[in-house]
N, C-alpha and C positions, 0 to 999 in steps of 0.2 A: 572418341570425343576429345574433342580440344580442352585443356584448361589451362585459361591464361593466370602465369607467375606473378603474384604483387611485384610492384616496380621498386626500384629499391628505394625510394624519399617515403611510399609508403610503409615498407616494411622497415628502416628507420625509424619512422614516427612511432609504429607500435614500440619499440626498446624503447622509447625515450617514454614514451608512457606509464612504461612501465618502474622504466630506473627512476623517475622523477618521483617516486614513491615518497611524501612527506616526509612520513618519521625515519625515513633512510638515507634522503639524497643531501649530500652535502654543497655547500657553496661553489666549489669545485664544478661539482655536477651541472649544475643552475645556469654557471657562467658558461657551461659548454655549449648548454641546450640553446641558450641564445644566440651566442656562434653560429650553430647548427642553422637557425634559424636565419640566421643573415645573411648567410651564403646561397644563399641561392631563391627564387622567390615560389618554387616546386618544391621548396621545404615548408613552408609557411600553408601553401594548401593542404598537401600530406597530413600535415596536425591537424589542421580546422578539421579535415575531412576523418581521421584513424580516432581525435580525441573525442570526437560529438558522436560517432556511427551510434554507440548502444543507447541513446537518450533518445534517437529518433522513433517515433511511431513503429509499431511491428512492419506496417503496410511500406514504410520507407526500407525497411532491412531489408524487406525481401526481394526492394529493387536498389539496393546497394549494390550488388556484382553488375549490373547493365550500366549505371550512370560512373562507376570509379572502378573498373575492374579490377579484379587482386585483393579488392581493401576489405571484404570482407574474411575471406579467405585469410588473410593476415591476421587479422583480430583474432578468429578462430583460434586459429593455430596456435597464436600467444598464449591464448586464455586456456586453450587444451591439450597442448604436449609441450609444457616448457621445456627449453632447451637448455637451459643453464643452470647450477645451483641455484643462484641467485634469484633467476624467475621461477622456481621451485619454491624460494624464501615468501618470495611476495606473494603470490598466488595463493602458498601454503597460509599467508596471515591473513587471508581475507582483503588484500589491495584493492579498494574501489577505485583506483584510479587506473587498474587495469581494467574496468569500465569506461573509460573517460570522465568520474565523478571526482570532481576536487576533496580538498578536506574536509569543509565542512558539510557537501554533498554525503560524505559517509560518515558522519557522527550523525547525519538527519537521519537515517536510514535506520538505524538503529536506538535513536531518541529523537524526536521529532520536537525543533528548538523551539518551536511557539508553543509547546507546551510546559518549557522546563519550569517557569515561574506559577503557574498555576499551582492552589492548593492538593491537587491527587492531579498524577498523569502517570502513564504507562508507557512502556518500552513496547521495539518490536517484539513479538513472540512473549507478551504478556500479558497477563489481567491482575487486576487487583479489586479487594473488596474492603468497602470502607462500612462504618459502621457511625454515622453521624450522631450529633448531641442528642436527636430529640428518640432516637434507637430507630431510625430509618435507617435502611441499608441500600447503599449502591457496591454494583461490579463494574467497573470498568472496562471493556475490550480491547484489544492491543490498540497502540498509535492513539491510545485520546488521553482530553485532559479538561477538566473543571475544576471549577473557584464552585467555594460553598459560599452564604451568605444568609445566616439568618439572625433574625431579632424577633423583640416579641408585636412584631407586626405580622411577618410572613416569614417563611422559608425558603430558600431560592438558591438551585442549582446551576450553575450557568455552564454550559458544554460549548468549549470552543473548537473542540473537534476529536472525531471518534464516533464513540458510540458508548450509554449506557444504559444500568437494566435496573430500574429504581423498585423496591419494595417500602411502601411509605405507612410510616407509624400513626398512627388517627391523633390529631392534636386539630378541636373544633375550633379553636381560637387563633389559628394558623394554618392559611392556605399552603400549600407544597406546592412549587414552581421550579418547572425544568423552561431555561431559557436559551435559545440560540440565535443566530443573526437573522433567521426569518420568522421567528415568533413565538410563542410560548404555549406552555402545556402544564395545565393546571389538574391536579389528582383530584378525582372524585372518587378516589377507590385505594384500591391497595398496590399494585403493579402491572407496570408499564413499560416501554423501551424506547428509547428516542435514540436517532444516529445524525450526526451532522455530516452533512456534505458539503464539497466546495458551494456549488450553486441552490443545493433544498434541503431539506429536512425532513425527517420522519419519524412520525408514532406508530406504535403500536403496540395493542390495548390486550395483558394478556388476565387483567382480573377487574373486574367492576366496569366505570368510565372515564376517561378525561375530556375535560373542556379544552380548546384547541383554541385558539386565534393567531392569527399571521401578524407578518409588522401593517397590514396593512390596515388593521383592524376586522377585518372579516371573522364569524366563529364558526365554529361547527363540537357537538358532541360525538363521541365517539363512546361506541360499548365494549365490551368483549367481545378478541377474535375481527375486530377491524384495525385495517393501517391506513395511513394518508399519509403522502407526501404534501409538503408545504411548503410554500416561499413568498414571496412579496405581490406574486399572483393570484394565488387563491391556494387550492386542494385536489390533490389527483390520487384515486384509490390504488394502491399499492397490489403487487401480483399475489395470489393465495401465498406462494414460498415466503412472506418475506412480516405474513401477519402472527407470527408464530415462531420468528426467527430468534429464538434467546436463547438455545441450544448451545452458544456457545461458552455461556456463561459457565457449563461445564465441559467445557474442552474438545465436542465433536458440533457438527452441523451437518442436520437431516435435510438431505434435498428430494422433494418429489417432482418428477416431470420439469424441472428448470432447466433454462439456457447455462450453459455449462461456463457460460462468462458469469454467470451469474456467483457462481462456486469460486472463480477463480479470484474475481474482487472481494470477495470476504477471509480468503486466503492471506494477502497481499499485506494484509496488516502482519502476519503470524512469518513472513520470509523476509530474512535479510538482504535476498537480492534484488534483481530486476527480474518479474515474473511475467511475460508476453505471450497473449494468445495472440493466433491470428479471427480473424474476421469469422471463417469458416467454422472453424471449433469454438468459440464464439456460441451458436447458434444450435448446435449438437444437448439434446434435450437429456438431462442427467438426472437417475436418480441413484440414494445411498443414503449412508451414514459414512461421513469423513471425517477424518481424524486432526486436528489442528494444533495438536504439541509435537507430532511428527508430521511433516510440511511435505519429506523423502517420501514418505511409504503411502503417503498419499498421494502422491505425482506419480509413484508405482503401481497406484490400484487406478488411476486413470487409465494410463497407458495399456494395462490390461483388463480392463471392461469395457473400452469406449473407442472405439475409432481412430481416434490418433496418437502421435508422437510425441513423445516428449523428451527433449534435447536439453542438455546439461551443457555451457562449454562455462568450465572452471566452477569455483564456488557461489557465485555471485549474479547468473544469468542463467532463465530455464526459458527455452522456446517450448509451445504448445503450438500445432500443429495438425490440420485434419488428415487422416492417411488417408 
């Protein structure tokens, strides 16, 4: 079998990727790369093309060797048998920009900045549990963050993104309110789990009920053991897996019979890297108890219960794979 050699502006572009590491490269450095860049205008693609590959879609990686030949093959190799002290150094610190992620790309990844101002937010590969004034208790899930706000009108949680798991204190003279950008969720009971998403939102009821309305105004009650997503649209009933999802609140998540994408997006908060399935594995029906304070040994018990592959290249990127 033939395998064609990265050409050398791509494998260029990978060093410079790498050497351009913020907290390392000097002035020096900077001024070279731009050099580099000027001379010639197959320097300029090379970057565009070696600094963006890992940010693309999974479905674009897999046909990165047919449209830039070499250029994946480059990146590999950078990210999985460094050649040099140096790329030993970087690699060994966790470099997102041997991802192609700029600086503040890898402080997101590990604190996500539209949460930093909010009163409680969490890191990757953390939870926190707060214990508010009126002795309500929230847990946080990794990657979220809310502003508290109560007076003696109401109480009101506002989640700007994440996911939390409220246990609410009975106070008759004050409604308890989880709010997010598509609508709000009022406790008629004791606990409950709301998650934000970019585009909807979700409840789900795991003691008594809550009242539900969208920004739209539309309502709906809900009891124990129901979920509904919600958005500016209306309400779509959520899958069995995901009515009962608070599992994580203590460190693992029970999946039965779910799309195995399903496991990997709740993952995703808990790893500091870029975590890719493809489409196919995806779709691969999983059940278990998996572990989410160790991220490894759970990408080890996939790999050996389920069909596919799972590919490490460096600290910071894990391909998922059907075999």
């Amino acid at each position: 079998m033939n395998r064609t050699e990265p050409d050398g502006p791509t494998q260029a572009a990978v060093d410079w990727v790498i050497r351009l590491d913020p907290s390392r490269s000097t002035q020096a450095d900077r001024q070279a790369f731009t050099a580099w860049l000027a001379a010639d205008p197959c320097h300029e693609a090379a970057w565009q093309r070696v600094s963006g590959l890992l940010q693309q879609p999974f479905s674009d990686l897999q046909n990165a060797e047919t449209r830039h030949p070499g250029q994946l093959t480059a990146a590999r190799r950078a990210l999985n048998t460094p050649a040099s002290p140096q790329r030993r150094r970087l690699l060994g610190g966790l470099s997102m920009l041997a991802l192609g992620l700029g600086g503040t790309a890898a402080v997101n990844r590990i604190m996500p900045l539209n949460g930093l101002l909010a009163d409680h937010h969490t890191a990757t590969g953390t939870r926190k549990t707060v214990t508010l004034a009126d002795g309500s208790r929230l847990i946080l899930n990794a990657r979220s963050a809310a502003d508290i706000h109560f007076d003696n009108v109401r109480r009101l949680v506002q989640l700007y993104d994440g996911e939390l798991l409220v246990q609410v204190a009975a106070d008759p003279l004050r409604p308890f309110l989880v709010i997010t950008d598509h609508g709000q969720v009022r406790a008629l009971g004791t606990q409950f789990l709301v998650r934000r998403d970019s585009d909807r939102s979700l409840v789900s009821v795991l003691e008594h009920e809550v009242q539900l309305e969208n920004e739209a105004g539309r309502q709906a009650r809900l009891q124990s053991g129901q979920a509904v997503w919600f958005d500016n649209q209306g309400f779509q009933p959520a899958m069995n897996g995901l009515q009962t999802r608070a599992s994580w609140a203590n460190g693992y998540l029970e999946v039965q019979d779910e799309p195995l994408g399903n496991l990997i997006e709740a993952l995703r908060p808990y790893y500091l890297g870029l975590l890719r399935i493809s489409p196919a594995a995806a779709q691969i029906r999983t059940f278990g108890i998996f572990q989410l304070d160790d991220i490894q040994q759970t990408l080890c018990s996939l790999a050996e219960t389920l069909p596919v592959r799972v590919s490490s290249y460096g600290p910071l990127l894990t391909m998922i794979e059907q075999a």
